[in-house]
Backbone as JSON Lines, residues from 0, in Angstrom:
{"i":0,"aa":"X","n":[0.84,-1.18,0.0],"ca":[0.0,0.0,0.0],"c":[0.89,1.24,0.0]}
{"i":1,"aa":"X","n":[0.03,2.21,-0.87],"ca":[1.08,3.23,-1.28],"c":[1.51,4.29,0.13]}
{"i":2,"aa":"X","n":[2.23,5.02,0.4],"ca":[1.99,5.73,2.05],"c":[1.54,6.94,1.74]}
{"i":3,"aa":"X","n":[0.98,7.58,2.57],"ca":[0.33,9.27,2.41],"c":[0.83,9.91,2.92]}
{"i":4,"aa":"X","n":[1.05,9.73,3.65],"ca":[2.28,10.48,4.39],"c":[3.49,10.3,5.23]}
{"i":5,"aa":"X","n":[4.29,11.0,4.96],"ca":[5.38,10.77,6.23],"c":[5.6,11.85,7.71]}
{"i":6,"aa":"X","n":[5.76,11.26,8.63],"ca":[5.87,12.27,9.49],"c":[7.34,11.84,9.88]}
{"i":7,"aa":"X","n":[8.16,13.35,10.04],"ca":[9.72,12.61,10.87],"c":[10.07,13.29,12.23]}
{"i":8,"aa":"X","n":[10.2,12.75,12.62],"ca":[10.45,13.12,14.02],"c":[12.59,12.94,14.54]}
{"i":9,"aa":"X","n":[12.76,14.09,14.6],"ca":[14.14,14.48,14.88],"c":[14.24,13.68,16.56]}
{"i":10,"aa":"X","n":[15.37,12.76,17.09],"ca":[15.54,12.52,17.98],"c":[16.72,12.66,18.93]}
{"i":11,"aa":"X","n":[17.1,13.48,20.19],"ca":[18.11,13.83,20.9],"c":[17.57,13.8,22.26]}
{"i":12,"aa":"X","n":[18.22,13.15,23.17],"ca":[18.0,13.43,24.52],"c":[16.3,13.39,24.81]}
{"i":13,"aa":"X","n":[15.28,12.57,24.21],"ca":[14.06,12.61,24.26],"c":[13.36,11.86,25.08]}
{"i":14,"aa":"X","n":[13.85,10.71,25.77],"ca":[13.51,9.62,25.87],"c":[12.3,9.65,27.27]}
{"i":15,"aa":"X","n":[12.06,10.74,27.67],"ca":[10.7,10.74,28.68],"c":[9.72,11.33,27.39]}
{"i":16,"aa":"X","n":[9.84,11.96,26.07],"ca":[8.9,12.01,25.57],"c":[8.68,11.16,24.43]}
{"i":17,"aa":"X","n":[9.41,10.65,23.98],"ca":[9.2,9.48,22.44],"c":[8.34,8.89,22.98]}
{"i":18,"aa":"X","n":[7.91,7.95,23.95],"ca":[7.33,6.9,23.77],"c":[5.56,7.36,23.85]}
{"i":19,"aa":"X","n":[5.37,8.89,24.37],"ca":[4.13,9.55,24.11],"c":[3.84,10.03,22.76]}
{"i":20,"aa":"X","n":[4.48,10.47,22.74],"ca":[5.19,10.81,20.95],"c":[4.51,10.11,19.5]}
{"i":21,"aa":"X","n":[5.39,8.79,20.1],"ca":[5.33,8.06,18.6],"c":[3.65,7.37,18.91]}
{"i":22,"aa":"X","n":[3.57,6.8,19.87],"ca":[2.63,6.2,20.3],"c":[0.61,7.07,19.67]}
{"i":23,"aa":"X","n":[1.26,8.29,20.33],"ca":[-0.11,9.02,19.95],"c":[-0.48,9.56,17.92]}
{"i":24,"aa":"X","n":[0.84,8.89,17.52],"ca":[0.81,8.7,15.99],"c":[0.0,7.7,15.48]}
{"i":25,"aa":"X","n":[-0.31,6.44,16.11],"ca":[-0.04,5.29,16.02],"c":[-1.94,4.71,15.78]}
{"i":26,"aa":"X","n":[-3.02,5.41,14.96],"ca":[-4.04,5.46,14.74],"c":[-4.57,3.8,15.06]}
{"i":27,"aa":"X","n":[-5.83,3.96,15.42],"ca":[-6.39,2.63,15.94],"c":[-6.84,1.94,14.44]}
{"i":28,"aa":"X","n":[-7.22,2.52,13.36],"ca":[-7.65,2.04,12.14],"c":[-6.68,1.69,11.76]}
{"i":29,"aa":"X","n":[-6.47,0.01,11.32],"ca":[-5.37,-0.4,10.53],"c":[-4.36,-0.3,9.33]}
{"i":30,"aa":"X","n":[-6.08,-0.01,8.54],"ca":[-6.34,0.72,7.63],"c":[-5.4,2.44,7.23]}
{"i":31,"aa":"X","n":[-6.03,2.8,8.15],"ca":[-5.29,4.28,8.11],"c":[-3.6,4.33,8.94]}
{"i":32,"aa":"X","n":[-3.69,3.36,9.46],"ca":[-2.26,3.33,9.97],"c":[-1.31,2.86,9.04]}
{"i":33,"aa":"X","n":[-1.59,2.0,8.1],"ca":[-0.8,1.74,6.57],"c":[-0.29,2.98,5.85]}
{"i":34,"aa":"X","n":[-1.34,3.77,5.76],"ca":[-0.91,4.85,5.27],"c":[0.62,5.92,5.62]}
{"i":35,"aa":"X","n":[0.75,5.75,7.02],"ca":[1.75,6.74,7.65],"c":[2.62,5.99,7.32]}
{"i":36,"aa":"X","n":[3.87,6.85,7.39],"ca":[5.41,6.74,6.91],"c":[5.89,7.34,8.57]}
{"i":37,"aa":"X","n":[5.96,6.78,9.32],"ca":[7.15,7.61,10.32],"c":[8.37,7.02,10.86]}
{"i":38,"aa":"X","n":[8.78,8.35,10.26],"ca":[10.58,8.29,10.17],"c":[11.19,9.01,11.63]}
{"i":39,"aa":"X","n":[12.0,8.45,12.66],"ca":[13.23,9.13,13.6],"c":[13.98,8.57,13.07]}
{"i":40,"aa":"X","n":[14.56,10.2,13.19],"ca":[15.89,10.3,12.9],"c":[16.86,10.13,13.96]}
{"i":41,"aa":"X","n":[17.76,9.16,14.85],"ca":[18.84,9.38,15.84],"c":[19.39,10.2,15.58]}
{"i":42,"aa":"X","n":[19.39,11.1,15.59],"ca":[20.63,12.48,16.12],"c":[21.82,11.98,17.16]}
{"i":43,"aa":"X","n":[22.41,10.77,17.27],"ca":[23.37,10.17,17.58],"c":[23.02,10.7,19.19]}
{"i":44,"aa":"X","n":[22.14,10.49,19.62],"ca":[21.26,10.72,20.68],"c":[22.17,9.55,22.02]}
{"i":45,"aa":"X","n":[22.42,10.07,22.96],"ca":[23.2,9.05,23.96],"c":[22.45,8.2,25.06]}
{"i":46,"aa":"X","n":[21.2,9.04,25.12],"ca":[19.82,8.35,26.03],"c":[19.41,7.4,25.38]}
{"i":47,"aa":"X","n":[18.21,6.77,25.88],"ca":[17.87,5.04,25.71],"c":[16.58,5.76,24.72]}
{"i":48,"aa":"X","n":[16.9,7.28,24.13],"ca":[15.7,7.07,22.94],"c":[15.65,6.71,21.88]}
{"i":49,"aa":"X","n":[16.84,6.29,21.01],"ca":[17.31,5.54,19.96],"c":[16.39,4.01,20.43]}
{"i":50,"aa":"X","n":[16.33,3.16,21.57],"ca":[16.11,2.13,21.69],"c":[15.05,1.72,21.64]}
{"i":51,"aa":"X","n":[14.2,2.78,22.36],"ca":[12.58,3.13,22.42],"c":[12.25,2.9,20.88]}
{"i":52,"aa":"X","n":[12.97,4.28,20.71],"ca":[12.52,3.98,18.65],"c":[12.13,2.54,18.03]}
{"i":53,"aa":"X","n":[13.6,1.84,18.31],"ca":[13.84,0.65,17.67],"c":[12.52,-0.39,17.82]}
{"i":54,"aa":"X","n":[12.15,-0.3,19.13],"ca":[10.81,-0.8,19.51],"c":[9.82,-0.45,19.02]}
{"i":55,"aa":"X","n":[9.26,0.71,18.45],"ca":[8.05,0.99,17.89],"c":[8.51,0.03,16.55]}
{"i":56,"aa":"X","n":[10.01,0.51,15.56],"ca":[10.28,-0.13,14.85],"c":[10.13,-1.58,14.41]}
{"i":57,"aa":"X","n":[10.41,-2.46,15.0],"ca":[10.07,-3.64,15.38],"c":[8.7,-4.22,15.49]}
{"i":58,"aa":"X","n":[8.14,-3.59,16.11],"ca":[6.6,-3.75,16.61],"c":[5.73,-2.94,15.07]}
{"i":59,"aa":"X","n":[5.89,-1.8,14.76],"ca":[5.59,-1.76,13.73],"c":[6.49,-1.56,12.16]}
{"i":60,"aa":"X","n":[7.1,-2.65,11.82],"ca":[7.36,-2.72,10.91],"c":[6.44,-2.14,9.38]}
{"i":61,"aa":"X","n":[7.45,-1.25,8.3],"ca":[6.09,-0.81,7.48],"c":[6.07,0.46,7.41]}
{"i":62,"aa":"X","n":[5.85,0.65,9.17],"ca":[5.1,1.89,9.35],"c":[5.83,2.88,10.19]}
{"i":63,"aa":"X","n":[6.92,2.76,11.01],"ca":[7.93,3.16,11.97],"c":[9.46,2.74,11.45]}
{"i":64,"aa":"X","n":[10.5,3.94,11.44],"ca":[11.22,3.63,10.66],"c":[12.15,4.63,11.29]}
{"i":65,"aa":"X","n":[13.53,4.06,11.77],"ca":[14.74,4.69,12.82],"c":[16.0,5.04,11.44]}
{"i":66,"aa":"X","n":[16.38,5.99,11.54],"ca":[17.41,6.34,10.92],"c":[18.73,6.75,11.99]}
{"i":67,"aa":"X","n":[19.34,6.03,11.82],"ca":[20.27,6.54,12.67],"c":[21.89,7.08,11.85]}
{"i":68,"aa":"X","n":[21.77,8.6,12.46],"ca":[23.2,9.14,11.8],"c":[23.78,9.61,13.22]}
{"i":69,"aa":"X","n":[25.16,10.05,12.82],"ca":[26.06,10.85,13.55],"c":[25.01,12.32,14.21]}
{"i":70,"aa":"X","n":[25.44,13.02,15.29],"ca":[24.78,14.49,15.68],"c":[25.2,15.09,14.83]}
{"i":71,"aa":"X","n":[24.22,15.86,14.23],"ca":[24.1,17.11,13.48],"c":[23.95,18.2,13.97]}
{"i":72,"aa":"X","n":[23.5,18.6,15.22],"ca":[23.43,19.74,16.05],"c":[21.97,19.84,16.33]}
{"i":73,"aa":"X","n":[21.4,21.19,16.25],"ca":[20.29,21.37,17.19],"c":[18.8,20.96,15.54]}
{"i":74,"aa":"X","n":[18.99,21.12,14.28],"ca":[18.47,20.64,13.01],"c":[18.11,19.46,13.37]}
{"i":75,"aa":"X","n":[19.06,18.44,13.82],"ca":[18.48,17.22,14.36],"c":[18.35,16.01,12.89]}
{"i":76,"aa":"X","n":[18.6,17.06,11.6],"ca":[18.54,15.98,10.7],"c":[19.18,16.13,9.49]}
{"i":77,"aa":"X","n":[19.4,15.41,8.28],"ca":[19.91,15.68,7.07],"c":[19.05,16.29,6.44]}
{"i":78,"aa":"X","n":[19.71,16.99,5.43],"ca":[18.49,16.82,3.84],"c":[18.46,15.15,3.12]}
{"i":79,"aa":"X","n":[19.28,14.6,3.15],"ca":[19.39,13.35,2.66],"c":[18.61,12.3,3.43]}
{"i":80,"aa":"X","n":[18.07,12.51,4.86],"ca":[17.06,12.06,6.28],"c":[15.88,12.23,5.43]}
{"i":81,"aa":"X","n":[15.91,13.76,5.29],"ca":[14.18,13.83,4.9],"c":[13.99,13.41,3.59]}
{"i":82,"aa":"X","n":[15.0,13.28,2.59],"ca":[14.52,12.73,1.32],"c":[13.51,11.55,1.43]}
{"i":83,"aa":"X","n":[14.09,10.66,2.34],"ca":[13.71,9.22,2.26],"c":[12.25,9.46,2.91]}
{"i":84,"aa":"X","n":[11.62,10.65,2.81],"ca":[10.33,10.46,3.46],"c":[9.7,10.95,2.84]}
{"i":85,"aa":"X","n":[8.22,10.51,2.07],"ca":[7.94,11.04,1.4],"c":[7.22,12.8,1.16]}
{"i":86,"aa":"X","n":[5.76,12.52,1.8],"ca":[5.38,13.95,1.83],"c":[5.68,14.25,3.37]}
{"i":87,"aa":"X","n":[6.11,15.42,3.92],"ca":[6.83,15.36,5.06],"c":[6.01,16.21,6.21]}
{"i":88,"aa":"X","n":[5.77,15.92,7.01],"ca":[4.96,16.73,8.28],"c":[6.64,16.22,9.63]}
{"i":89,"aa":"X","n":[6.77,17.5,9.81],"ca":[8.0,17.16,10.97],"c":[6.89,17.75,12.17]}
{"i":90,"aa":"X","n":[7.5,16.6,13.73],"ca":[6.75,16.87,14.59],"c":[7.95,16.9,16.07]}
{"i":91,"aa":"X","n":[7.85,17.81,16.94],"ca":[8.79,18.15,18.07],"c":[8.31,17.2,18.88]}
{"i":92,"aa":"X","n":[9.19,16.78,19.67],"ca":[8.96,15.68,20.25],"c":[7.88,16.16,22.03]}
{"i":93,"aa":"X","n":[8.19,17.27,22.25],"ca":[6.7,17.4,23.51],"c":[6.07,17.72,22.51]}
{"i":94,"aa":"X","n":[5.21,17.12,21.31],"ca":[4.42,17.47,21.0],"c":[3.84,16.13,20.63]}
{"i":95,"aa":"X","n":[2.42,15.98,20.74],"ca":[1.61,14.44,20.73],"c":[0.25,14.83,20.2]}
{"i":96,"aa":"X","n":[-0.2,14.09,19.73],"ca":[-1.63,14.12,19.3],"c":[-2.64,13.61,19.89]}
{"i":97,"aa":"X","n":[-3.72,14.16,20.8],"ca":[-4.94,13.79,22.17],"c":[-6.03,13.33,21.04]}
{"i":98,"aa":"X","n":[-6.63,12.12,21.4],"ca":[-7.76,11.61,20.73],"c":[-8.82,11.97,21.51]}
């Protein structure tokens, strides 16, 4: 199935908020959850939020998707990061979506 969107989420020092984060992305329709593309990016991040990631990764294969580079600084990502995503919605990490 084709994706509609991508959302990427820049990751550094996050790890009390990723797992609210990615989670409140994570639509109850199966259906509509095919659709999303979400991409973190590791920002060579030294906290256990790279690992968190890996776990949504894992768990949703498809649909959750860890890039991990070297720190880039406070950007948090490449241009060559966001290529790989298609239409792009970037989201800060205290930021979550309330159903």
């Amino acid at each position: 199935m084709e994706k509609l969107l991508s959302i990427v989420i820049p990751v550094y020092k996050v790890e009390k908020y990723i797992d609210k984060c990615i989670s409140s992305l994570l639509v109850p329709d199966k259906k509509q959850l095919q659709l999303l593309d979400i991409v973190v990016i590791n920002d060579g991040t030294p906290d256990n939020s790279a690992i968190l990631a890996k776990a949504y990764e894992k768990r949703y294969s498809g649909i959750v998707r860890v890039i991990d580079q070297e720190n880039r600084g406070h950007d948090g990502f490449s241009p060559d990061s966001a290529r790989r995503a298609l239409s792009c919605t970037f989201v800060q990490l205290y930021f979550y979506l309330s159903r």
